[in-house]
Every structure is written in structure tokens, then in C-alpha cells.
C-alpha positions in Angstrom: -13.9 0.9 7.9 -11.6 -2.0 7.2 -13.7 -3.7 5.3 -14.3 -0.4 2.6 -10.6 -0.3 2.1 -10.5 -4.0 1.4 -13.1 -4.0 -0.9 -11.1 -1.0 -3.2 -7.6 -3.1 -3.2 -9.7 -6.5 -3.9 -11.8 -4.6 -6.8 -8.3 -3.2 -7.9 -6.6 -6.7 -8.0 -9.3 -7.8 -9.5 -9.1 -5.2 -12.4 -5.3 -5.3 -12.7 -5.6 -9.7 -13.0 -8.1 -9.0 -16.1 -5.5 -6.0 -17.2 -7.6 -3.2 -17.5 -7.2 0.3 -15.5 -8.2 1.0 -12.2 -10.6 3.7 -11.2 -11.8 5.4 -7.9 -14.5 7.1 -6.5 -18.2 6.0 -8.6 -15.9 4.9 -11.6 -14.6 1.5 -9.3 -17.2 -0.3 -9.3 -18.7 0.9 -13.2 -15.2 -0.2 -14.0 -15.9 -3.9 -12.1 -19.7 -4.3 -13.5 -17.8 -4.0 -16.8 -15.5 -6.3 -16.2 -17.9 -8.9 -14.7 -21.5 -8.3 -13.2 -21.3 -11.6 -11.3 -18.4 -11.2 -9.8 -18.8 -7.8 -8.8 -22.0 -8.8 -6.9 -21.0 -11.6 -5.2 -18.0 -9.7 -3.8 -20.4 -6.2 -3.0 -23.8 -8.2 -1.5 -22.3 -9.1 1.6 -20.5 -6.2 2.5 -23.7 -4.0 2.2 -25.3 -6.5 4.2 -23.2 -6.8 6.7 -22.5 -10.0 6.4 -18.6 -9.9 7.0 -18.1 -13.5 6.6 -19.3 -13.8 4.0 -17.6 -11.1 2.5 -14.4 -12.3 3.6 -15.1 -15.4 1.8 -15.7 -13.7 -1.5 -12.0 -11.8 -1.0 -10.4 -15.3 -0.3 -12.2 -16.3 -4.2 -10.7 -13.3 -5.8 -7.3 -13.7 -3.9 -7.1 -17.5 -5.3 -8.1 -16.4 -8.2 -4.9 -13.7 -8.5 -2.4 -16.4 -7.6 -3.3 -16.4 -3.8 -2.1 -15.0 -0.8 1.5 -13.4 -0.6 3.8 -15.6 1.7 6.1 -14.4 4.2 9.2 -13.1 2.8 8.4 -11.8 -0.3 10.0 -9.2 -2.1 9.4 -7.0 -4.9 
């Protein structure tokens, strides 16, 4: 599902912004409780809900949060 993989790259953005490892598997989202309980919930309640929307509008707070979206063009 889409939204799974999303939820991995925005928990691993979310961990790299605050400079600590990344994890997978069970150790993502120990690894994001650690880092910040709130933050983590409010970005994993609406995705087991179901509530997409909302979920997408928790991504867009962590992707602000980071700098923002990439614009067209950019290169690394």
C-alpha cells in the first residue's frame, strides 16, 4: 500500500532531520516514539484509521518541518 511505504520514508525523514539512525521492521517506529511520542502518533492514528486525509496532512507537517517539498529540478 502506498500509504505504508510513505509512512517508512516520512518516519525516516523524520529521524534523519533529528540526526539519529534509521531502523526497519518493529525497530521504526520504537526508534520514532523515542524520538517524539507526539509526533509519532499524530502521524500513525490516521493511517490505522483509515483516515487518508488526514494522514496526508500529517506528512505535509513533517515535510515542512524538513525544509518542505523538493522542487522540480533538483539535483543531488
Amino acid at each position: 500500500m502506498v500509504a505504508d511505504v510513505l509512512f517508512e520514508r516520512i518516519a525516516e525523514l523524520m529521524l534523519l532531520g533529528d540526526r539519529r539512525w534509521i531502523a526497519t521492521g518493529k525497530w521504526l517506529p520504537r526508534r520514532l516514539r523515542a524520538l517524539s511520542e507526539e509526533r509519532t502518533e499524530r502521524l500513525s492514528a490516521p493511517l490505522l484509521a483509515g483516515d487518508f486525509a488526514a494522514f496526508a496532512d500529517r506528512v505535509e507537517e513533517e515535510l515542512d518541518r524538513a525544509g518542505g517539498r523538493l522542487q522540480a529540478g533538483f539535483v543531488r
